[in-house]
N, C-alpha and C positions, 0 to 999 in steps of 0.2 A: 212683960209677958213673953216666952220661948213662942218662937215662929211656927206654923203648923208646917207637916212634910203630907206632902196629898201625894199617892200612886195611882193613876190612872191608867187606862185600855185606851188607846188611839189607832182606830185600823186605816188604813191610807188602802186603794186598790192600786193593785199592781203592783205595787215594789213594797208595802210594810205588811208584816204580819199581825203587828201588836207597837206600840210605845210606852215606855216607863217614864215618866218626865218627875222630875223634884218641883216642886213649885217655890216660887217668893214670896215673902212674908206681907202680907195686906197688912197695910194701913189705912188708920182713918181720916177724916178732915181735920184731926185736931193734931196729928202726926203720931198718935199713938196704932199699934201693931193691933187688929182686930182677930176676932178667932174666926174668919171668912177666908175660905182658900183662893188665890189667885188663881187666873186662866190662860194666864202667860207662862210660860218656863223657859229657864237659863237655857238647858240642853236638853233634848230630846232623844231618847235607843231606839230603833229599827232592827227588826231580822229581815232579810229578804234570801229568797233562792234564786241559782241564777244556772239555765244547763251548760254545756259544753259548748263555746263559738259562738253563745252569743252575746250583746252589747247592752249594758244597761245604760241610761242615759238617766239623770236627776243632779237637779241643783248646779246646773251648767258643768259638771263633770260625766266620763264616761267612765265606764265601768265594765273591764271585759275579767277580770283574775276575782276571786273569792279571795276577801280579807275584810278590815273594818276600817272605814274610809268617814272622814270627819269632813259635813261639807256645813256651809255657813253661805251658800245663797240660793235661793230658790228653795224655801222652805216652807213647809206646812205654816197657816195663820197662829197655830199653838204654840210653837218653837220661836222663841226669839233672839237667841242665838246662836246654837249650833245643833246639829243630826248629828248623831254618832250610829252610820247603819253598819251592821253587821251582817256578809254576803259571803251566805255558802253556798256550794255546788251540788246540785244536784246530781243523783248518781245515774249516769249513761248506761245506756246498755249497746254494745255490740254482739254480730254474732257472724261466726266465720264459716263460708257453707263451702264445701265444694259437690258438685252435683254434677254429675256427668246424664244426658238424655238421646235420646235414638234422633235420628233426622226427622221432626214432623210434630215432635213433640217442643211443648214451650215451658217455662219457669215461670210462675205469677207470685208478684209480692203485691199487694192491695190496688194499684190503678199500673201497676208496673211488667209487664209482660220483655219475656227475652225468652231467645230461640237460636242465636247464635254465638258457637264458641268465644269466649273474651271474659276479661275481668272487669266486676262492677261493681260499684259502691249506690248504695240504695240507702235513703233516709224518706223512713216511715216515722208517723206521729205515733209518742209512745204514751200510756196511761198514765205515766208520772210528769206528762207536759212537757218534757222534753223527748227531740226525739231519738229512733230507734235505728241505729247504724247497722248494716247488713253487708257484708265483704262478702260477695259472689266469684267462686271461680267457676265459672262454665263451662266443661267440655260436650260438645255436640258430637257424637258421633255417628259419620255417614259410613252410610256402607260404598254409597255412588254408585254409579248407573250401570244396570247388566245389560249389555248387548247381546243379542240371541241372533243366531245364521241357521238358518233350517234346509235342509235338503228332504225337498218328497217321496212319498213313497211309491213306487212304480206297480203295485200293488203284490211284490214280493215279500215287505214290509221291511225296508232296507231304509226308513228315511231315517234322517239324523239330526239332532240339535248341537250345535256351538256355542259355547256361554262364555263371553269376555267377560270378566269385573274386576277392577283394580282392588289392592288392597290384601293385606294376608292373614291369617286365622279364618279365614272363610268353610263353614261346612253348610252341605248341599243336602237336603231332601225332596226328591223328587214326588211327585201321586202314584207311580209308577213302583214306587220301592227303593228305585234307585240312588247312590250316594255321590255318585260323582258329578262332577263338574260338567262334564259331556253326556250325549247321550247319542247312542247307535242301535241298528236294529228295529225301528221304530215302524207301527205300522201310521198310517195316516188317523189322523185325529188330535185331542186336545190335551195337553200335559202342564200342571204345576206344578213350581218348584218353592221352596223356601228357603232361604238366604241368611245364615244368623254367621255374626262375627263374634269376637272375641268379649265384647262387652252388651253382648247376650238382644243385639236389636235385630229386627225381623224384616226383610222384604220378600212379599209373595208373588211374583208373577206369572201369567197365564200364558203358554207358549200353542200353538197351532201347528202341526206336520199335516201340508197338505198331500193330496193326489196327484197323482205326476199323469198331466194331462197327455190323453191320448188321442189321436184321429184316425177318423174311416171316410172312405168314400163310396157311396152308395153305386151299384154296379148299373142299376134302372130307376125310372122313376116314372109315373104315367097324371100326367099336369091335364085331367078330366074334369076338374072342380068340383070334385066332390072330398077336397078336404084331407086326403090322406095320399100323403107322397106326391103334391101337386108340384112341388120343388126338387131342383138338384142342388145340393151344397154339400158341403166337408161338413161334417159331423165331430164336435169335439166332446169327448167325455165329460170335462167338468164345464160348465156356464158355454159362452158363445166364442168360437175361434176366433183370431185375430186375421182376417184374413186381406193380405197385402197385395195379392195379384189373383185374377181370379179368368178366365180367359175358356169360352168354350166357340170348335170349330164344327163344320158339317162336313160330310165325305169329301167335300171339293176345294177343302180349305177356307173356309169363307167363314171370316169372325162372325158370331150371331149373337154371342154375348160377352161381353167387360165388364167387370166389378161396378154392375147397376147397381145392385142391392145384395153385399158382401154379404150381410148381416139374416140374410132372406135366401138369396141362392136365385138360379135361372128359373125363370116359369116356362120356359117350352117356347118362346116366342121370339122374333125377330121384326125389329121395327114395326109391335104391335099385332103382327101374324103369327097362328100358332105355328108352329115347325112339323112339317112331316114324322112320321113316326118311323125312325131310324138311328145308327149310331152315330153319335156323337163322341170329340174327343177334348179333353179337358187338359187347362195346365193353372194349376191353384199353386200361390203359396200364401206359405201362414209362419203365423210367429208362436210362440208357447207364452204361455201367461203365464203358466206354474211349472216351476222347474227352471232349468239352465236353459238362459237366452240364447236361443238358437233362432234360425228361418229355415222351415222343413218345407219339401217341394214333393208335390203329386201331380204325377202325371198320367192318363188312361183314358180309357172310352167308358163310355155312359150309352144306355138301351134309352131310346124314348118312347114309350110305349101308347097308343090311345084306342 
C-alpha cells in the first residue's frame, strides 16, 4: 500500500505563523503500512517576521538578519527532525522632521517632550509591531533677553526708553506706533513693545517711563493737632522722599530737631515741649528714587505758627 502525505496547520506563538509538515508512513503491528496518518514528521516549515535590530532566539540559535535558517534542536514535540523557518522583515518606518519652534514652545512625540535646539532620534511603538524611527532636527529659536534703560519724565514729556537685545533681523512694534528700537520724547506712563525675528517668534514686554521726582518745602506749618499741617517736612511729588539729613534750628542756634521721624517730619517740639511760635531754620537732604542718582540739599526758614 503507497504511504499517506497529511498537510497540516501548526501555529507556535511568537515565532510561527503556520507549519506544513509531510508525515511518515504508519505501520501496523504486523509491519504492514496502515491508512492512519502519523503525528510525527521528518521536517517541519515556519514563516516568522522579524523588525529592524531586533533578536530572534529559537532552537539554541539566534536570529538577528531575515533568511531561512534550518535548526534541528529545540523543537516543537511535532517535528522530529528538523525546522525549516523562514524569516522575513518586517517593513520599518522612519521619518525625517526638521522643525524649527520659538523659545517656550516644546515638540511632543507620545511620552517624548523636547524644547531645546539638538538632534534626536525617537523610537515609538508602531502598528505593524515594530517600531517607528523619528530623526528630529530641532532648531529653538530665541530671541534672548531685551534690557530696557528708561529715563523719566520731568513733566515736559522728555522721558526716554533704551532697548538692548542681541541678535539681528529684529523689528520693533511699539503701543505707541512706534517702529524703532528706541524711544524719545516720552511722557510718563506705560508703553509696549513687540519683538518678532526672522523666524517670525514674538516677545512682548511691558516697559514703564516714570515721573521724575520733585520737592518742596513748606514755608509754615502750625502743629495745633487738629490734623492739618501739624508737621514740617520735604514734600516729594511721587510716594515718600528719601530723606538723609534732616536738621532744624531756633533763632539762637540751638538743634531742636534730627532726623527723628524722616519719614513724618518735626511736630513743633523739643525734648517733648511744644516750641514757641517763631522762625525756624532747616538743613534737609534727600536722595531722588526716580531719576538720576543725585543727593539734592535744602536749606531755609520755616514760620511755626500756633
Amino acid at each position: 500500500m503507497k504511504p499517506n502525505f497529511l498537510y497540516s496547520v501548526l501555529t507556535i506563538p511568537l515565532f510561527f505563523s503556520c507549519i506544513f509538515y509531510l508525515s511518515k508512513p504508519w505501520h501496523d503491528s504486523a509491519g504492514g503500512q496502515a491508512e492512519h496518518p502519523a503525528f510525527l514528521v521528518d521536517t517541519c516549515f515556519a514563516d516568522t517576521l522579524i523588525c529592524v535590530g531586533d533578536t530572534l532566539r529559537i532552537g539554541g540559535q539566534v536570529i538577528t538578519e531575515p533568511g531561512t535558517y534550518t535548526l534541528t534542536s529545540g523543537l516543537p514535540p511535532e517535528c522530529e527532525n528538523a525546522l525549516v523557518l523562514n524569516v522575513s522583515e518586517r517593513n520599518s518606518i522612519e521619518i525625517l522632521l526638521d522643525i524649527a519652534l520659538c523659545h517656550g514652545e516644546n515638540a511632543r512625540f507620545g511620552i517624548y517632550t523636547f524644547g531645546r535646539t539638538g538632534y534626536y532620534e525617537i523610537r515609538l511603538p508602531g502598528e505593524n509591531g515594530c517600531d517607528t524611527l523619528i530623526y528630529l532636527d530641532l532648531l529653538v529659536s530665541d530671541l534672548g533677553i531685551p534690557v530696557f534703560h528708561t529715563e523719566p519724565d520731568d513733566g515736559s514729556g522728555d522721558g526716554a526708553i533704551d532697548l538692548s537685545i542681541s541678535g539681528g533681523g529684529l523689528s520693533f512694534q511699539w503701543s505707541n506706533g512706534a517702529t524703532t528700537e528706541d524711544l524719545e520724547g516720552l511722557a510718563a506712563g506705560t508703553y509696549e513693545v513687540t519683538i518678532t525675528n526672522s523666524d517670525s517668534c514674538r516677545l512682548v514686554r511691558t516697559v514703564e517711563v516714570e515721573k521724575l521726582e520733585s520737592f518742596a518745602v513748606p514755608n509754615a506749618f502750625t502743629p495745633n493737632g487738629d490734623g492739618v499741617n501739624d508737621r514740617f517736612n520735604l514734600v516729594a511729588s511721587e510716594g515718600t522722599p528719601q530723606i538723609l539729613t534732616f536738621r532744624v534750628y531756633n533763632r539762637w542756634g540751638q538743634l531742636v530737631y534730627e532726623n527723628g521721624a524722616p519719614e513724618s517730619g518735626w511736630d513743633g517740639t523739643f525734648n517733648g515741649v511744644p516750641q514757641a511760635a517763631d522762625t525756624y531754620f532747616y538743613f534737609i537732604q534727600a536722595e531722588r528714587r526716580i531719576g538720576p542718582e543725585e543727593v539734592l540739599t535744602f536749606q531755609g526758614d520755616v514760620l511755626l505758627l500756633r
